[in-house]
N, C-alpha and C positions, 0 to 999 in steps of 0.2 A: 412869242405870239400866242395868243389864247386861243382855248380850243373853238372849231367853226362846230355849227350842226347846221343842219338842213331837213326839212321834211315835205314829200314828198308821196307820190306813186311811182314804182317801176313803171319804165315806160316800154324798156328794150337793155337787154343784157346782150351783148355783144360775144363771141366768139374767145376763147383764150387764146392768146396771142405770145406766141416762144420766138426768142432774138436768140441772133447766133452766139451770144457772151451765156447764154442760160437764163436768163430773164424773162420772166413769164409776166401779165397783165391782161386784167380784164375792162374791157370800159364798159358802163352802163349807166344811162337816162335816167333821171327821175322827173316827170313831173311838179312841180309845186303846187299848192292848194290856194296863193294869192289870189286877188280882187283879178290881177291878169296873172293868168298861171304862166311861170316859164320852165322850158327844157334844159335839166342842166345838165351836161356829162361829167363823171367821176370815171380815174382809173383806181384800180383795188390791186392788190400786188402781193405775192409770198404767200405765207400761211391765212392771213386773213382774206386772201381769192379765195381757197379753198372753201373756207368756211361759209362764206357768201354763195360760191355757187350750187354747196351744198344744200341751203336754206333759203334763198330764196327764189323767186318768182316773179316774170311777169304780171302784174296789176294788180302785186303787196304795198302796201304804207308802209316805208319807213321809217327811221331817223338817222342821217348818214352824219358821224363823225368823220371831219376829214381837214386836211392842212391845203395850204395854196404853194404851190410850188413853180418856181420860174427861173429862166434859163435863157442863155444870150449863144448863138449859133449863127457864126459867115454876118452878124452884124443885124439879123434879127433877132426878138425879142418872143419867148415864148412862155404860157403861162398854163397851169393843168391845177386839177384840182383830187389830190392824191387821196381816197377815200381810205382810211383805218380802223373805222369800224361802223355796221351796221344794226340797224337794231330794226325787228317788226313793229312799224310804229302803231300808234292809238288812231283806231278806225271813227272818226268823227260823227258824232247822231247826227242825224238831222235834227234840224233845229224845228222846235214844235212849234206851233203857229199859237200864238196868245190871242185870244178873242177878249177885246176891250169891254170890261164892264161899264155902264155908264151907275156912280155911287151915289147920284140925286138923287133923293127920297123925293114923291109928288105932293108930298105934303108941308 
């Protein structure tokens, strides 16, 4: 599978989350920046939670590298989207407003 990216804003980092096998995960939101923004959630998991929780922030731009993972459990169907690595993404300008020259000479 190739790799996914996504970019986005933190929306909500979620609580780290410990199973009784020792398995730890963090889930967190990103907003997207489309024409219609959507909420996506990623879990982040092992030494790359660390890193994440160490560095980022609610309402940073990121660029989330992450794989799709899915899973069949009592005959449903479940799908997660397993983030591995994070990056501070590129904070976008505003875009400048262009003022139309009209290039007619009146002569």
């Amino acid at each position: 599978m190739s790799e996914l990216k996504i970019n986005g804003k933190i929306k909500l980092i979620g609580e780290k989350q410990t199973f009784d096998s020792g398995f730890e995960k963090v889930e967190f939101v990103i907003t997207t920046k489309d024409k219609y923004p959507q909420d996506v959630k990623f879990e982040i998991v092992k030494d790359a939670m660390e890193n994440f929780l160490k560095y980022n922030k609610v309402g940073q731009d990121v660029e989330v590298s992450f794989n799709i993972r899915g899973n069949e459990w009592k005959g449903k169907y479940y799908v997660s989207l397993s983030a591995w690595k994070v990056f501070a993404g590129k904070k976008e300008e505003p875009k400048a407003q262009v003022e139309e020259v009209d290039d007619e000479l009146p002569f």
